[in-house]
Structures are given as structure tokens and as C-alpha cells.
C-alpha positions as CSV (number, residue, x, y, z in Angstrom):
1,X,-23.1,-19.8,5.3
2,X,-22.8,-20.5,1.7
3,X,-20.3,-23.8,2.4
4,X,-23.6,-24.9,4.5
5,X,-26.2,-24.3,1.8
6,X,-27.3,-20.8,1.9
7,X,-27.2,-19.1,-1.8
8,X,-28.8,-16.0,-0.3
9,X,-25.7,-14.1,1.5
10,X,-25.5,-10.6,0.8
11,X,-22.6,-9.5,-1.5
12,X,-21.4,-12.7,-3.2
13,X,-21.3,-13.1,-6.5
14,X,-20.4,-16.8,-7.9
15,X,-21.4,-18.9,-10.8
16,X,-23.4,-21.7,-10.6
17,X,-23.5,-24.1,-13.7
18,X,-22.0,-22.3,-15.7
19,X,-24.4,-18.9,-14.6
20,X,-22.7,-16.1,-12.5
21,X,-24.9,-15.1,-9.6
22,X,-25.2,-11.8,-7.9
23,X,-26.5,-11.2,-4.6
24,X,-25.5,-7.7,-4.8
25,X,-24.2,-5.6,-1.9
26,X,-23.6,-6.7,1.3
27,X,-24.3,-4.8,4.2
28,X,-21.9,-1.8,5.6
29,X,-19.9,-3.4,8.6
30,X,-19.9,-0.5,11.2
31,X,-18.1,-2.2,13.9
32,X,-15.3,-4.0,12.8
33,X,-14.8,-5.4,15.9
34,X,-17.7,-7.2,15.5
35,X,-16.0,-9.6,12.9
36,X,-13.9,-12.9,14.4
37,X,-10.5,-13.7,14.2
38,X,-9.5,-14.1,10.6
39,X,-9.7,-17.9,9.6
40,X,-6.4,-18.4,8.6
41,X,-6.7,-22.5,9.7
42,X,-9.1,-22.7,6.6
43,X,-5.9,-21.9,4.4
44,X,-2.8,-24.1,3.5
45,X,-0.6,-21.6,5.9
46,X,2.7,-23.6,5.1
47,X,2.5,-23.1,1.3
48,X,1.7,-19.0,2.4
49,X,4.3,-18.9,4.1
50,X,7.0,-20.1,1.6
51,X,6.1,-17.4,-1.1
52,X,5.2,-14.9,1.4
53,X,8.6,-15.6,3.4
54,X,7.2,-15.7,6.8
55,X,5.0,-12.6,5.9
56,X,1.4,-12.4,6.9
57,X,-1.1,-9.3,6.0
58,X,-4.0,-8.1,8.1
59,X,-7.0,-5.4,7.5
60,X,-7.6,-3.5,10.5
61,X,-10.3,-0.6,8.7
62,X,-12.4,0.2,5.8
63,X,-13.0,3.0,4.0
64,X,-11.5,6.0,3.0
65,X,-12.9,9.2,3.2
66,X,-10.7,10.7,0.6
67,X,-11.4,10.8,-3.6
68,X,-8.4,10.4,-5.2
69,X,-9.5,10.2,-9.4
70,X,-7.9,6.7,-9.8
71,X,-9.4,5.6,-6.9
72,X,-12.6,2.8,-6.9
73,X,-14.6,2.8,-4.3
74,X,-16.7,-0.7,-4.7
75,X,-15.0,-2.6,-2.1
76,X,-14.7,-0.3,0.9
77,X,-16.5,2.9,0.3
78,X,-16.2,6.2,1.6
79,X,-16.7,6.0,5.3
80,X,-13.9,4.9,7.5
81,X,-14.6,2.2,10.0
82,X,-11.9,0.8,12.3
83,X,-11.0,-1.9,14.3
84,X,-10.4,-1.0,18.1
85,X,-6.8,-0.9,18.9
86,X,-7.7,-3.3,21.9
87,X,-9.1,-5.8,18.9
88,X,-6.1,-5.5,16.6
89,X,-3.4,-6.2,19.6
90,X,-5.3,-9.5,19.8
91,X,-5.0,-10.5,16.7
92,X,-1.6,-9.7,16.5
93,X,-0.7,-11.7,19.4
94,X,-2.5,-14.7,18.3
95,X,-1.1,-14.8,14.9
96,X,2.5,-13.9,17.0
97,X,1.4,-17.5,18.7
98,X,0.1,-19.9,15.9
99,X,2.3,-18.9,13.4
100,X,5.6,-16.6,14.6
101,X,5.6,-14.7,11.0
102,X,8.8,-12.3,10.8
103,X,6.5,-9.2,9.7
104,X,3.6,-8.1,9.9
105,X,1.7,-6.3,7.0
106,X,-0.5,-4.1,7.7
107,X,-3.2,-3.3,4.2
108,X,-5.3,-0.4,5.1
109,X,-6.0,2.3,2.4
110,X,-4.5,4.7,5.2
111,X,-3.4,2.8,8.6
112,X,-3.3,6.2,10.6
113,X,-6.3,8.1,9.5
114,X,-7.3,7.5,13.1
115,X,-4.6,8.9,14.8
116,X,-6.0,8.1,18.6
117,X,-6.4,4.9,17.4
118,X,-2.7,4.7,16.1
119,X,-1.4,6.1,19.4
120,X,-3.5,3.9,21.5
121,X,-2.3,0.2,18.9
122,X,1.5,1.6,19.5
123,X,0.9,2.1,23.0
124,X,-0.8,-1.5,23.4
125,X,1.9,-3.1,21.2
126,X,5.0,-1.7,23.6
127,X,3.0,-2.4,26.8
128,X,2.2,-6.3,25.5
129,X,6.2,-6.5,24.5
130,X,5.0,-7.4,21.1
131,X,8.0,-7.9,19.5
132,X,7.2,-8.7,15.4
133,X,8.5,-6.0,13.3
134,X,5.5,-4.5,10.7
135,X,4.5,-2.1,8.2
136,X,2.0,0.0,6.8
137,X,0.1,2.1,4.0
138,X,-0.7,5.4,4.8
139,X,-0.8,9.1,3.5
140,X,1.8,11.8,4.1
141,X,-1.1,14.5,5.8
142,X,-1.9,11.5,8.3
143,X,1.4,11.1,10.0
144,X,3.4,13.3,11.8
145,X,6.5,13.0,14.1
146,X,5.2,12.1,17.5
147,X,2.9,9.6,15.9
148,X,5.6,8.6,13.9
149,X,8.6,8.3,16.8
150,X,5.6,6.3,18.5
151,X,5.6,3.6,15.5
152,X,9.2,3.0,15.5
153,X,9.1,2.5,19.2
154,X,6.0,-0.5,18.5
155,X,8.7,-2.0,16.1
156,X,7.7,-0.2,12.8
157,X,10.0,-0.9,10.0
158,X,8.0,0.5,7.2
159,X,5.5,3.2,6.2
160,X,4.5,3.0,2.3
161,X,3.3,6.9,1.1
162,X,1.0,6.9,-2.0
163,X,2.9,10.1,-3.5
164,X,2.0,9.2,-7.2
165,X,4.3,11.9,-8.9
166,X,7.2,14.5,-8.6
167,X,5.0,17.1,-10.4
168,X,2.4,19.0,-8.0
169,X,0.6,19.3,-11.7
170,X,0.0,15.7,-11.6
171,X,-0.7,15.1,-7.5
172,X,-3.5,17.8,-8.1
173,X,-5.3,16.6,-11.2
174,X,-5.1,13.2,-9.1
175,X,-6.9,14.6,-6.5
176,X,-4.7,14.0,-4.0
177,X,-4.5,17.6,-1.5
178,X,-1.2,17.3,-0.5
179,X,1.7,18.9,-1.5
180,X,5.5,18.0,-3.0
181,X,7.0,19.7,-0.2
182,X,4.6,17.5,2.7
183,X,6.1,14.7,0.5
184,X,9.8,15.4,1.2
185,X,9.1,16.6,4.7
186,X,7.5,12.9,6.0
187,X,9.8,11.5,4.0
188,X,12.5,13.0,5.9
189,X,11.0,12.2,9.5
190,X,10.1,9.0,9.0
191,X,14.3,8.0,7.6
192,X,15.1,10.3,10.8
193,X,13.8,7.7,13.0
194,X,15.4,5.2,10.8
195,X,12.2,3.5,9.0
196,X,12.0,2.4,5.7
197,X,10.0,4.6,3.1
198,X,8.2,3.1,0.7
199,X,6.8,5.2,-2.8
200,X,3.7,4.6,-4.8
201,X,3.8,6.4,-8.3
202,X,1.7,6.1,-11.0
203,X,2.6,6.9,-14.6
204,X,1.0,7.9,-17.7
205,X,-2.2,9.7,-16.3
206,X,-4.1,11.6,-18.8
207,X,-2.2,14.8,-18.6
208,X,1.3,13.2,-17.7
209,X,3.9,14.9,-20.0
210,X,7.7,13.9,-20.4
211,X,8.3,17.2,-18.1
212,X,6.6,15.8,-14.9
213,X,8.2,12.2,-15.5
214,X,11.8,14.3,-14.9
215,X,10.1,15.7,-12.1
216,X,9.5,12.5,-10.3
217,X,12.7,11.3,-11.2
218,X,13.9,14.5,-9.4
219,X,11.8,13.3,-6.4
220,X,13.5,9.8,-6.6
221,X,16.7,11.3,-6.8
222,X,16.4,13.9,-3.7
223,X,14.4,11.6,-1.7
224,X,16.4,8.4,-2.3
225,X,12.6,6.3,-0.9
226,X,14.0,2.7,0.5
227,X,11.3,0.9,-1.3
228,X,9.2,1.8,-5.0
229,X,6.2,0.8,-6.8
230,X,5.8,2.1,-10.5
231,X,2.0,1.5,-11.4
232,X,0.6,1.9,-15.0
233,X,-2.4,4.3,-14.7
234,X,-5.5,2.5,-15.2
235,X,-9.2,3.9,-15.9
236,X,-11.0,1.9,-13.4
237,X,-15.0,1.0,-13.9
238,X,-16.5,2.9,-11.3
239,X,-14.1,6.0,-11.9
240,X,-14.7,9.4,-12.7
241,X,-12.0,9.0,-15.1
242,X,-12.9,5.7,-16.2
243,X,-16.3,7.9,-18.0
244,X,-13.9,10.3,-19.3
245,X,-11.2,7.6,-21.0
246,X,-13.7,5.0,-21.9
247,X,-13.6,5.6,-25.7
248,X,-9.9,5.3,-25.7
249,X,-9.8,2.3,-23.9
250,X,-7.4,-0.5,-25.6
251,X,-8.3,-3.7,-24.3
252,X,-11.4,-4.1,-21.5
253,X,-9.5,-7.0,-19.9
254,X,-6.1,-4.6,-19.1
255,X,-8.9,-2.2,-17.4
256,X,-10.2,-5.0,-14.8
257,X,-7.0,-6.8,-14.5
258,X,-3.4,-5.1,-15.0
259,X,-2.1,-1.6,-13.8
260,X,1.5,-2.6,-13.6
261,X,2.4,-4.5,-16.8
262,X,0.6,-3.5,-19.2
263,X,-1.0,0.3,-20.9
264,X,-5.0,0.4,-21.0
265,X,-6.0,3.1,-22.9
266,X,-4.2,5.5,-25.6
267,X,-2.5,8.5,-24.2
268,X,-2.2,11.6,-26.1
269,X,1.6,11.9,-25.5
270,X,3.1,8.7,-24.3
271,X,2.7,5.5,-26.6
272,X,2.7,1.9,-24.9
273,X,6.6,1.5,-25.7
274,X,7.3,4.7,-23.9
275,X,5.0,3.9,-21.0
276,X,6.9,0.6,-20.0
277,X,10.4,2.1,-20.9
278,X,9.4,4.8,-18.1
279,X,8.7,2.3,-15.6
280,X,11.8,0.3,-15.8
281,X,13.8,3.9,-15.5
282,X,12.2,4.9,-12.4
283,X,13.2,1.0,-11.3
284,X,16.5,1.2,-12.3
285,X,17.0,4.6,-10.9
286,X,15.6,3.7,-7.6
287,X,18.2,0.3,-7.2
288,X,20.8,2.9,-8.0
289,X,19.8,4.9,-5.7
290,X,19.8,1.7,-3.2
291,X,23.2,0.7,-4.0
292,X,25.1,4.1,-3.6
293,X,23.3,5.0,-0.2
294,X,24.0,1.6,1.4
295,X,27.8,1.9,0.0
296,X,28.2,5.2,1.4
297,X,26.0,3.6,5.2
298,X,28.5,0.5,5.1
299,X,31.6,3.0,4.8
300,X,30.4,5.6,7.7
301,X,27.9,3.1,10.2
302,X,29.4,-0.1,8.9
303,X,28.1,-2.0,12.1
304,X,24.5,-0.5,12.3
305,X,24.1,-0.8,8.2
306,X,25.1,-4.9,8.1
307,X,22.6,-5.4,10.9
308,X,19.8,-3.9,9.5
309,X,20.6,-5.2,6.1
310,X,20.4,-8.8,7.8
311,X,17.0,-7.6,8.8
312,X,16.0,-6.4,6.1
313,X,16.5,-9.6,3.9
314,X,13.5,-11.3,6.0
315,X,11.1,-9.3,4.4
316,X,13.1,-7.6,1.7
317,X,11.0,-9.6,-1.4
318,X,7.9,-8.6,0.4
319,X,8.3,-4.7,0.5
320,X,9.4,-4.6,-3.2
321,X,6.3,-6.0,-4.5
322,X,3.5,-4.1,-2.3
């Protein structure tokens, strides 16, 4: 609408001689099935496809029901809205036809939330012989092993769990209501049916101490997750905590553009130095961790750990930057 002249659709913002303009919020999409195919033929899919490596990413809900302190809620918003597992099969089939990507990422704040409708896409996906491998975000209270044995049948080959921290000190000033030991026991299932892990930690929250950073190294350690994200705790404008860090905020620009590089606000304990040198420890330990287990796979399942390492290298880049 706004290529074809109307400057009146509901939640753009965009400047306009020099002037940002704000049409403020859009309306809440109920039914996501309402919404076409995603125009992919609008963007240059060949140059996508070199950095991605033959990765493509979909959206298949909004929302998320959940309040987790770091957690802005501009985008999305609290209530969960889905698309219809009949819906999302198409779309996987057509992008399966125009463009025959090697995985399938899949961005939801929490993929499963709907657990029907995650039984219902796996279902679909087995019965169409869909035969792309994919991945998703979810949380560990939203899986469990049937739903679980069902993904790696569909051709799941990654779940992503936002854990946050080792230390249950940390998980509940986050907000998160789970606990460390629903952390190791998803984490266990999901490598017993022989799907990669994935961690999201955060570092350096407001009440982080040096004890629960050895905690989640302890996690790392035990756990051994297949793929890790280390982000930087950041304040975010909208936040709870973004009220209650405000005055000790370093530089405005870190707050609305970096949580992985770069500390945002000074921490009673931990100075910026000591913030980035934790990050790369829990990197390095993680590769460690990487290279021991697949020496010890190659020596006892030689055959079944090269083949899935050849897999593995298709999306490989992808998975270590979600």
C-alpha cells in the first residue's frame, strides 16, 4: 500500500524529507492465516542464499504469553496467535518448490506453545513426505517426549532452549518459571532422539555474581548443548528493568542496538572487560566441549557420527549464529 501511494498504513514508521513519521500501531492480526504467502520474489533470493547457505527462516505465530524481565514486548505482544498447521505445510512446500533451501528455520518466540498445533504440523509434514530438515526456538516447559519423538520423525534437527543461566538464582530473577533440573531433563530427551540442542544464555544481569557464571559453566559442562549463544544483558526500552537500570545506562545507542558485543549499563560487580572475557569463556568452553564429544562419537559410532557431521556442515554456520 505504501509503494502505491498510501502514507496512512497502520504501524509504519519512516522518514520523509528528512522527518521520521509515525503512524503508530498497527492492528492485532488474529488469524494469521489470514496473511499470504511471504513475498520472498520481492527480495534478491540468490544473494540470501549465499550468506544464509541455503537457509531460509519463517514466522509461523505471534506473541508470547510469558514475561520474562528482558523481554520487550513492542513487536508481538502478549497474546499468542498461530498459523494453522494446514497453512504452514503450504508454505513449507512452496518454498520446498521455488527454492529447495537445505533447512528450514523456524523464528517463533516458542514454536510449540501450541502443542495440538505442533502434533498436527509434524503429522502433516510426515504425511506430505516433506523431506527438508528444520529447526526451532522453543522453551523447555513446552516440549515433552512424545511431542518431541514426533519432531524428529518430521525431520527436526534442532530445538534452541532459552535457558539463560546455570544458577536457578538468576532463571528466577529473569522471570523465567522453570527450573535447572527441567533444563537438563529436555536437554536429555531431545539428544536421546539424536537432535541438536541449542542454548541461549545471557550474562551480566543485574544480580549476576562470579558464583552463578561457574554455575552455568557447570551446566555447559554437564549438559555438553550442540549449539550456544552468549548474549550481553541489555535493558531494553519498554522493560521493567529498562526503568530500573536507566540511570546507569552507558551509552543509549548499545541499549537499542547491541546485546552481544558490547556492555550497556554499569554493573555493580562485573566491569565491561570482565563482561566480554566471560563470553568468550563460555565460547571456548562450549567448542571444547564440541571437540571432545565428537572424538569420543567418531571412536565408538564412527559411521553414524561422519554422516551426520556431513549434515551438519549444511547448516552448521547458521545454528552458531541464531
Amino acid at each position: 500500500k505504501f509503494l502505491k501511494g498510501d502514507k496512512k498504513v497502520e504501524g509504519l514508521v519512516y522518514k520523509e524529507n528528512g522527518k521520521i513519521i509515525d503512524n503508530g500501531k498497527g492492528r492485532i492480526i488474529e488469524d494469521l492465516d489470514e496473511l499470504p504467502f511471504p513475498a520472498f520474489d520481492l527480495l534478491p533470493m540468490d544473494r540470501y542464499f549465499k550468506i544464509s547457505k541455503g537457509f531460509i527462516s519463517l514466522i509461523t505465530s505471534r506473541g508470547c504469553p510469558y514475561n520474562c524481565l528482558f523481554c520487550a514486548k513492542e513487536i508481538g505482544g502478549y497474546k499468542y496467535r498461530i498459523r494453522s498447521a494446514k497453512k504452514v505445510v503450504e508454505d513449507i512446500k512452496k518454498i520446498v518448490e521455488d527454492y529447495n533451501p537445505h533447512f528450514i528455520y523456524f523464528c517463533d518466540d516458542i514454536f510449540t506453545l501450541d502443542r495440538k498445533r505442533t502434533k498436527d504440523l509434524c503429522r502433516l509434514i510426515i504425511k506430505n513426505d516433506i523431506s527438508v530438515f528444520w529447526g526451532c526456538e522453543t522453551r523447555v516447559d513446552a516440549v515433552d517426549e512424545e511431542i518431541i519423538r514426533l519432531m524428529k520423525k518430521a525431520n527436526c534437527r534442532s530445538i534452541a532452549l532459552g535457558i539463560e543461566s546455570g544458577s536457578q538464582k538468576i532463571i528466577d530473577y529473569l522471570n523465567k518459571r522453570f527450573s535447572i533440573e527441567k533444563v537438563k531433563e529436555i536437554t536429555k530427551l531431545i539428544k536421546k532422539y539424536d537432535i541438536d540442542v541449542h542454548y541461549f544464555i545471557i550474562i551480566s544481569s543485574k544480580i549476576e555474581d562470579w558464583d552463578d557464571i561457574e554455575k552455568t559453566k557447570e551446566l555447559i559442562k554437564e549438559m555438553k548443548p550442540d549449539g550456544l549463544t552468549v548474549n550481553i544483558f541489555t535493558p531494553l526500552p519498554g522493560t521493567k528493568v529498562y526503568e530500573d537500570l536507566k540511570d546507569r545506562i552507558i551509552d543509549k545507542s548499545i541499549v537499542e542496538t547491541d546485546y552481544e558485543q558490547k556492555i550497556s549499563f554499569r554493573h555493580n560487580i562485573f566491569s565491561e572487560e570482565d563482561v566480554l572475557k566471560i563470553r568468550d569463556e563460555l565460547k571456548r568452553l562450549h567448542k571444547n566441549n564440541k571437540r571432545k564429544n565428537f572424538l569420543k562419537n567418531i571412536f565408538l559410532h564412527p559411521i553414524k557420527t561422519i554422516g551426520k557431521g556431513y549434515k551438519l556442515l549444511k547448516y552448521k554456520k547458521y545454528l552458531n549464529n541464531i
